[in-house]
C-alpha positions as CSV (number, residue, x, y, z in Angstrom):
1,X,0.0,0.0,0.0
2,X,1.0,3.3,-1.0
3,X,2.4,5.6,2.0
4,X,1.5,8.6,2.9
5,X,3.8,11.6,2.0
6,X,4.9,14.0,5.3
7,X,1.9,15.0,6.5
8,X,1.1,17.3,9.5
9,X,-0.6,17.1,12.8
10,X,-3.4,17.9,11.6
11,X,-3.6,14.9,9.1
12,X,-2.2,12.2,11.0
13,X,-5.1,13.1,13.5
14,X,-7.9,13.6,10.4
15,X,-6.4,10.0,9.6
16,X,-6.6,8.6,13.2
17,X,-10.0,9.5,13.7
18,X,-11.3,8.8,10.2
19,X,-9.7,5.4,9.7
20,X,-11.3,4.7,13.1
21,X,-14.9,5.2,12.4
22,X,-14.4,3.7,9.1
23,X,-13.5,0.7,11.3
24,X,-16.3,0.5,13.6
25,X,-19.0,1.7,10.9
26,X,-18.1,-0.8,8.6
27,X,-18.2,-3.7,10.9
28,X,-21.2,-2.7,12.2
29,X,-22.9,-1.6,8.9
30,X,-21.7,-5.2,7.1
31,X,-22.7,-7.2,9.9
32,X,-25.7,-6.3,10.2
33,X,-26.5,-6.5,6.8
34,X,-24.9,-10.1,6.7
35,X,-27.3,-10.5,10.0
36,X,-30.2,-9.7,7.6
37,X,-29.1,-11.6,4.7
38,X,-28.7,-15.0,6.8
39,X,-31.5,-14.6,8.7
40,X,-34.1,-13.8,5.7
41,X,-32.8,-16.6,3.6
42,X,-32.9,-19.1,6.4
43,X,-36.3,-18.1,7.1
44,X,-37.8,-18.2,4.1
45,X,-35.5,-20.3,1.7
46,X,-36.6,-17.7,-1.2
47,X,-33.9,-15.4,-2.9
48,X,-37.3,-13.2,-4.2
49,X,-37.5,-12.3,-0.4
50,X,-34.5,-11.7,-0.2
51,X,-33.9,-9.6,-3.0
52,X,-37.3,-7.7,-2.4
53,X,-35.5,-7.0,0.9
54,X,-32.4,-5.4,-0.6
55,X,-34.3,-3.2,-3.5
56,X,-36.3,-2.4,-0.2
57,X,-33.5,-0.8,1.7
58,X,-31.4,0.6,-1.7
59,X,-35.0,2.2,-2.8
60,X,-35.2,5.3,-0.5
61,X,-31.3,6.0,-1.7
62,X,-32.4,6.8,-5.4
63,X,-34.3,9.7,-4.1
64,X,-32.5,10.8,-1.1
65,X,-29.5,11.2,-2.5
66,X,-30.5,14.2,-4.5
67,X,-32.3,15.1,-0.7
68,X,-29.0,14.3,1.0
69,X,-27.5,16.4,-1.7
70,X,-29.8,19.5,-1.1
71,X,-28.6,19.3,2.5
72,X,-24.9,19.4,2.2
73,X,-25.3,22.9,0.4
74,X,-26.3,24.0,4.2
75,X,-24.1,21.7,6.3
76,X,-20.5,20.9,6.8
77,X,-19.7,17.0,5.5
78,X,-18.3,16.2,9.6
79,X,-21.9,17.3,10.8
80,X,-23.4,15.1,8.1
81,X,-21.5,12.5,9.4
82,X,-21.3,12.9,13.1
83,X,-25.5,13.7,12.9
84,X,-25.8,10.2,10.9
85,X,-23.6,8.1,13.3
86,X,-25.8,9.6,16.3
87,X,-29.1,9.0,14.5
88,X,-27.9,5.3,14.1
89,X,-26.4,4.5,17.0
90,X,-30.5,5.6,18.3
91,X,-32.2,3.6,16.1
92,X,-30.3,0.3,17.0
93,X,-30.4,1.3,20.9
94,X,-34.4,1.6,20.1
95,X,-34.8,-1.5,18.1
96,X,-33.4,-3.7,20.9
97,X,-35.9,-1.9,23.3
98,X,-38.6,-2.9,21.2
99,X,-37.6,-6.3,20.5
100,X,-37.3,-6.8,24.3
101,X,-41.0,-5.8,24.6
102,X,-42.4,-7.6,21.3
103,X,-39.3,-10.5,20.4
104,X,-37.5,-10.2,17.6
105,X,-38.5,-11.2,14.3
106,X,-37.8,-11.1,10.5
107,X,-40.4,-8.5,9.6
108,X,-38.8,-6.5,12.6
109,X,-35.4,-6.8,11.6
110,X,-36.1,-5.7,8.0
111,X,-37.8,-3.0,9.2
112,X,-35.1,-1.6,11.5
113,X,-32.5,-1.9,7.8
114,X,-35.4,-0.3,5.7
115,X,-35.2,2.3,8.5
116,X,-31.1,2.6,8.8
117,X,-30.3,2.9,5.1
118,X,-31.7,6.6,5.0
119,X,-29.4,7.9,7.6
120,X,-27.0,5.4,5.6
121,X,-27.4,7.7,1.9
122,X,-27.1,10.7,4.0
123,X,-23.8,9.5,5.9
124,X,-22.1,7.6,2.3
125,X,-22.4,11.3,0.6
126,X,-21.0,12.7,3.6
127,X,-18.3,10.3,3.5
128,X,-18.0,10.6,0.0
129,X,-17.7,14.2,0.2
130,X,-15.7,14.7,3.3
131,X,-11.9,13.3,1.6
132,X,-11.3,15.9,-0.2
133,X,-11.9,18.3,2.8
134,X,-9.6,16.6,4.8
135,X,-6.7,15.6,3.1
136,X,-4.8,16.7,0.6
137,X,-5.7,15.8,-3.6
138,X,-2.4,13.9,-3.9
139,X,-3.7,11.5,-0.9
140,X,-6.9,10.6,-1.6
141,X,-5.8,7.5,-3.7
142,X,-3.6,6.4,-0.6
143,X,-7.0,7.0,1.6
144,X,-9.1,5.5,-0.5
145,X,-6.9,2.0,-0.2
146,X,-7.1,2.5,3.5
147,X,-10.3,2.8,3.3
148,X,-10.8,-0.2,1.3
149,X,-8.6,-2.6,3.2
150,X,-10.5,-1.7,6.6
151,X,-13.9,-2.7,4.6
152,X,-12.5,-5.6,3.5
153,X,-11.1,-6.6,7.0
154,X,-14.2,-5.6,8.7
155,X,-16.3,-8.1,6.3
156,X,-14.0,-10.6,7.4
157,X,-14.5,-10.0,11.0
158,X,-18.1,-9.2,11.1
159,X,-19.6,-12.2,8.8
160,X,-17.0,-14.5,10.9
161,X,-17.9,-13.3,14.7
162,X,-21.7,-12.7,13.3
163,X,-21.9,-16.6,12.4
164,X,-20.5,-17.5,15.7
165,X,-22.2,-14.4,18.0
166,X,-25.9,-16.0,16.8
167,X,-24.8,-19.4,18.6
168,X,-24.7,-17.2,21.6
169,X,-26.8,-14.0,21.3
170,X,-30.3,-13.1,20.4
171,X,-29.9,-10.7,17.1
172,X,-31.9,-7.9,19.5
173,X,-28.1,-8.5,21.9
174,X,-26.0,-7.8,18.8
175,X,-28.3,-5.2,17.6
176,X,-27.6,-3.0,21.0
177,X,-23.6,-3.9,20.8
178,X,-23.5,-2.0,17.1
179,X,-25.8,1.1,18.3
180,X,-23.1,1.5,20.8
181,X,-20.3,1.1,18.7
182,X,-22.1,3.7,16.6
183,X,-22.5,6.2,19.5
184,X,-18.6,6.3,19.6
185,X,-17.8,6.4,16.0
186,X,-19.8,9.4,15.8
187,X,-17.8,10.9,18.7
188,X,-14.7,10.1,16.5
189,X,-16.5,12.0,13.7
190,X,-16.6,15.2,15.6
191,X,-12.6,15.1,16.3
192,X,-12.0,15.6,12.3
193,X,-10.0,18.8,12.1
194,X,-11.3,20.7,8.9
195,X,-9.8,24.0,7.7
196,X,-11.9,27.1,8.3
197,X,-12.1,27.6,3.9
198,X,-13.9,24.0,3.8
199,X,-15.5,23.4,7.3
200,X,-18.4,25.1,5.7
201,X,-20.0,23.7,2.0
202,X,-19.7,26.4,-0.6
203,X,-22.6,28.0,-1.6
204,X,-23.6,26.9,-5.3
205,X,-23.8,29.6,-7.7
206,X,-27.1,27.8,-9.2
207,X,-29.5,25.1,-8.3
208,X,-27.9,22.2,-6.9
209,X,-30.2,19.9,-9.8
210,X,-28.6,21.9,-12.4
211,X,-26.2,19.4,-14.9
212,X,-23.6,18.7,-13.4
213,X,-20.4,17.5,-16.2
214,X,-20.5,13.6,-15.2
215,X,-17.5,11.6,-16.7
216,X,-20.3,9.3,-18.8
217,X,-18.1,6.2,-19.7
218,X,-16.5,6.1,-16.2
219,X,-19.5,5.7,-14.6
220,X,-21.2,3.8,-17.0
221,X,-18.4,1.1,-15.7
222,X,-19.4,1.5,-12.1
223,X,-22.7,0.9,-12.8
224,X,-22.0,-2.2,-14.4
225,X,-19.8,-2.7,-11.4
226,X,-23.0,-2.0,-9.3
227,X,-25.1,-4.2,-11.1
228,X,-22.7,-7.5,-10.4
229,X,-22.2,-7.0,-6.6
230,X,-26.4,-6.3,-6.7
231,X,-27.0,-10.0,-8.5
232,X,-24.0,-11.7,-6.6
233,X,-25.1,-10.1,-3.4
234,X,-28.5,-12.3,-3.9
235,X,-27.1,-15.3,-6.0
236,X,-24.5,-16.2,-3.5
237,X,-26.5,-16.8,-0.6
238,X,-29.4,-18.6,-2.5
239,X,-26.6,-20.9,-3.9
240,X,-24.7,-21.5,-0.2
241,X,-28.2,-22.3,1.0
242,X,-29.9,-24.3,-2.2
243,X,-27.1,-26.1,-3.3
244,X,-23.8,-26.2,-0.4
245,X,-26.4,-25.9,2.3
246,X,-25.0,-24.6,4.7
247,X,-24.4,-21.2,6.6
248,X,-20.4,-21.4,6.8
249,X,-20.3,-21.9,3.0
250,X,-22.1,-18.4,2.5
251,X,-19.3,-17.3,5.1
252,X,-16.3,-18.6,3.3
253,X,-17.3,-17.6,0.5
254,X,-18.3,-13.3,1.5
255,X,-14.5,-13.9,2.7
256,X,-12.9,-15.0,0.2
257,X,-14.6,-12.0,-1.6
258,X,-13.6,-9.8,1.3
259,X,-10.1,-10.7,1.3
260,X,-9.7,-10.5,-2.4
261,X,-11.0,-6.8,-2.5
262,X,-8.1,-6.2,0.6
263,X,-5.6,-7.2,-1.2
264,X,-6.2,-5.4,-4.4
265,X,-4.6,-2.7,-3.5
266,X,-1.3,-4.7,-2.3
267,X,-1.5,-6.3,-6.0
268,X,-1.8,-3.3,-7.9
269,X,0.8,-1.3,-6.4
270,X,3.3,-1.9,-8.4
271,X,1.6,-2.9,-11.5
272,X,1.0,-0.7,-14.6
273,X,-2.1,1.0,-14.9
274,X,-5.4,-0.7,-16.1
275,X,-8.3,0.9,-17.4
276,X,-11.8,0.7,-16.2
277,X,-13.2,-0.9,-18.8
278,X,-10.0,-3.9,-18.9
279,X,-11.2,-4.1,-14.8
280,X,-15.0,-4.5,-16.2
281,X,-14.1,-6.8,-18.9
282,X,-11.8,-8.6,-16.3
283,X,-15.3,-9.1,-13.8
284,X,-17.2,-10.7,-16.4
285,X,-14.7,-13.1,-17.2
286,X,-14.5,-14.6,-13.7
287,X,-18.6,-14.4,-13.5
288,X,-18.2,-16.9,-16.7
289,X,-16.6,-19.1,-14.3
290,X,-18.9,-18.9,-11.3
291,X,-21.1,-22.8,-11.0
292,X,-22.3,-23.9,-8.1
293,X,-19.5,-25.3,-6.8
294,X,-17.2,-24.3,-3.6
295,X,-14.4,-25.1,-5.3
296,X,-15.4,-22.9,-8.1
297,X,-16.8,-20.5,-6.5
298,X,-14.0,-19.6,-3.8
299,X,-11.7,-18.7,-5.9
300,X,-13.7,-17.0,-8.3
301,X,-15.6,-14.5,-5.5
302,X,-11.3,-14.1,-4.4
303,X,-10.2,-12.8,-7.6
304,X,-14.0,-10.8,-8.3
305,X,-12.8,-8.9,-5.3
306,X,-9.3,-8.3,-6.4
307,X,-10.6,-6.3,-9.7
308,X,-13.8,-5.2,-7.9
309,X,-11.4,-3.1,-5.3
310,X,-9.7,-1.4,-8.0
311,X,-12.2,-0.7,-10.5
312,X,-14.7,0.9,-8.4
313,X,-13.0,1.6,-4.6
314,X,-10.3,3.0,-5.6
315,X,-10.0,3.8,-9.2
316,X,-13.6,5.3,-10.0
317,X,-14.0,7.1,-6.8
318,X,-10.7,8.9,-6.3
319,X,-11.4,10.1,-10.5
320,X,-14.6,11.3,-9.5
321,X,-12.9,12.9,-6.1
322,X,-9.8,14.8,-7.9
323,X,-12.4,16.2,-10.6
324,X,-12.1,19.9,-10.8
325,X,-15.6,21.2,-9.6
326,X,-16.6,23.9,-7.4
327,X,-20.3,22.3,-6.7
328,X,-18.7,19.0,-5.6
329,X,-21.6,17.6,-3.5
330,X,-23.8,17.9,-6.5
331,X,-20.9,15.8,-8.6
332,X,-21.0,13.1,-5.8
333,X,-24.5,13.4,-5.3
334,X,-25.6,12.7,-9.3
335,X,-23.2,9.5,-8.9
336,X,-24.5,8.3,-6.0
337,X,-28.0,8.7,-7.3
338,X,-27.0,6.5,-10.5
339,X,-25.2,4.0,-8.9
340,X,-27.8,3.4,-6.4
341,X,-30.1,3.1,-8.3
342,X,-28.3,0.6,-10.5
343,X,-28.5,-1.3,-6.5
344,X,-31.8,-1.5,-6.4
345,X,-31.9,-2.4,-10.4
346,X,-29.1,-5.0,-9.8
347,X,-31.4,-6.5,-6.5
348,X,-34.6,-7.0,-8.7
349,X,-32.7,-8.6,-11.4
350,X,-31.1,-11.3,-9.2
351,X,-34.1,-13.7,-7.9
352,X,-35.4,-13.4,-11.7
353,X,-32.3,-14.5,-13.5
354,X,-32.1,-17.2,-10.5
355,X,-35.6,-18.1,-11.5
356,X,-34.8,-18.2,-15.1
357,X,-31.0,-19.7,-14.9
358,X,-30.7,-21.5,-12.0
359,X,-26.8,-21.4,-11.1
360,X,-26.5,-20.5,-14.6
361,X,-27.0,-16.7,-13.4
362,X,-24.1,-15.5,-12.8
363,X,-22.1,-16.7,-16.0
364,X,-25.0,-15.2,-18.1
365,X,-24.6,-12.1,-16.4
366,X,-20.7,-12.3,-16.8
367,X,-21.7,-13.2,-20.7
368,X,-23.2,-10.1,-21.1
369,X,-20.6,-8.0,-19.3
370,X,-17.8,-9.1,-21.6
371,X,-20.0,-8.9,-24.8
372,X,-20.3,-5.1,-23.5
373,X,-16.8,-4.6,-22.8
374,X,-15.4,-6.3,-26.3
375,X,-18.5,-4.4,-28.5
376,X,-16.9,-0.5,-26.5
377,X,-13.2,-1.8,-27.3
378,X,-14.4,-2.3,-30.9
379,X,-15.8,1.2,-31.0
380,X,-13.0,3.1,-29.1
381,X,-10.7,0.6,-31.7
382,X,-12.3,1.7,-34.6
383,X,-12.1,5.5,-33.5
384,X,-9.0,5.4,-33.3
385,X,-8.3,3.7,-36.3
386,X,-10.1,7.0,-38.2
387,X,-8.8,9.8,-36.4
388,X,-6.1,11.8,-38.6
389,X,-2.8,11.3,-37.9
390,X,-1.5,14.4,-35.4
């Protein structure tokens, strides 16, 4: 991993305190998502519930964003942030309350994520937006890796101790723990040290809907991007309970996928730069290779990770981050919008190719992805085959 040039007090403590609620919010965030995920599909057995759940919880994004975008014209990124944390931390601490009184149960904990992922779009944009106000352009790449890693290691950790906590805890016990954990990551939050010229959002010299100049072919990778972790989100679970049957399999598995997006950044280091269309055409060639098998599927969800960590955490967001714009919320806000809603797209898709193609989904989905990718090399090919000489 890249380090970080001399940096001052001020950023090694920006660094501290941001690396550390990116640890606890992560953990907490995946594993209770994982804690849905398992649940619902050993419940019911069906990946239509399950996806229904997801495009449940990704829906309110494609609106809110723009919302979440309005709002950040007013407030400082840190307040998003630190107002988000607190708001979660509150609704956890208030589910486990009410699960005490009523019990726990499915429709209650799908509830409680429909609930969580508005705060969630307003705290991702905050995020988002945040970097570039506390660390320098020529960092955010190095951050962004950091960032990555500690997602990747919190996966690890949360679907792992997640399995085992349920042998030992009521999901109502582990619900209260992450509202907790919450309550302090926003307290790390409020410890960011932002310079007086960006501790406040600029005002936008016209309507924050106006068009904002989106980089069209960049995105329209991420979204693609978006789509596959939507379907293998679903598929991967349906297959670990339909065909491996059993709940360690799904865990192995979200690990392997986990680790391989950590180490992306350790294996692209030193290698020359790829594009985001070779990382695209790269996913759909592993998806070709994705069967219902463990031994198929392991390495295959290792390597997805690998070029999913590059393409879109790393490469596509610091490109979208350096971008010269003086109405940057609105920049981040249009692409969180899109790729949301390519989420929520990606969610609904799943149980009906499952229903369609069985464990076939995934490869036909990673068909399709590479005919894409080889039909925009032809065209950029062929462009450059007629441009004149310079």
């Amino acid at each position: 991993m890249e380090q970080l040039d001399t940096v001052s007090a001020s950023d090694r403590h920006n660094l501290v305190c941001y690396l550390g609620s990116m640890i606890i919010t992560f953990f907490c965030f995946y594993g209770f998502n994982y804690l849905v995920t398992w649940l619902t599909i050993q419940k019911t057995g069906n990946p239509q519930t399950l996806g229904h759940v997801m495009a449940l919880m990704m829906l309110p994004a494609i609106g809110l964003n723009l919302v979440a975008g309005q709002v950040l014209s007013h407030y400082s990124a840190k307040t998003i942030m630190f107002v988000t944390d607190i708001l979660t931390a509150l609704l956890f601490i208030g589910a486990y309350g009410w699960f005490e009184i009523r019990n726990w149960t499915i429709t209650g904990l799908v509830v409680v994520a429909i609930l969580n992922k508005p705060i969630g779009v307003f705290y991702k944009l905050g995020n988002k937006t945040a970097l570039p106000e506390l660390f320098a352009s020529t960092q955010l790449k190095t951050i962004n890796g950091y960032q990555t890693q500690i997602r990747q290691l919190a996966i690890v950790s949360a679907t792992t101790i997640i399995t085992g906590a349920l042998l030992w805890f009521d999901p109502a016990t582990l619900i209260l723990i992450m509202g907790g954990a919450f309550g302090f990551s926003a307290w790390l939050d409020w410890q960011f040290q932002v310079s007086p010229s960006d501790s406040s959002p600029q005002a936008a010299e016209h309507s924050i809907f106006q068009s904002v100049a989106l980089p069209k072919w960049a995105l329209s990778y991420a979204v693609i991007g978006y789509l596959i972790d939507a379907v293998v989100a679903v598929c991967i679970p349906w297959i670990a309970v339909t065909y491996l049957q059993g709940h360690w399999q799904l865990s192995w598995l979200l690990t392997a996928n986990a680790l391989g997006i950590l180490l992306g950044p350790v294996i692209f280091r030193r290698s020359k730069p790829y594009t985001l269309l070779t990382l695209t055409l790269s996913a759909g060639i592993c998806l070709l290779f994705m069967r219902a098998s463990l031994y198929q599927l392991l390495p295959m969800m290792l390597v997805l990770g690998v070029l999913r960590s590059r393409q879109t955490n790393i490469q596509f967001f610091t490109h979208i981050q350096q971008m010269p714009t003086s109405n940057r919320h609105a920049l981040m806000m249009w692409v969180l919008t899109i790729i949301d809603t390519s989420t929520v797209v990606g969610s609904l898709l799943a149980p009906r190719l499952i229903l369609h193609l069985g464990s076939w989904a995934l490869p036909v989905l990673g068909a399709v992805t590479v005919g894409f990718c080889l039909i925009k090399k032809a065209i950029d090919y062929r462009h450059h085959q007629s441009a004149p000489p310079s």
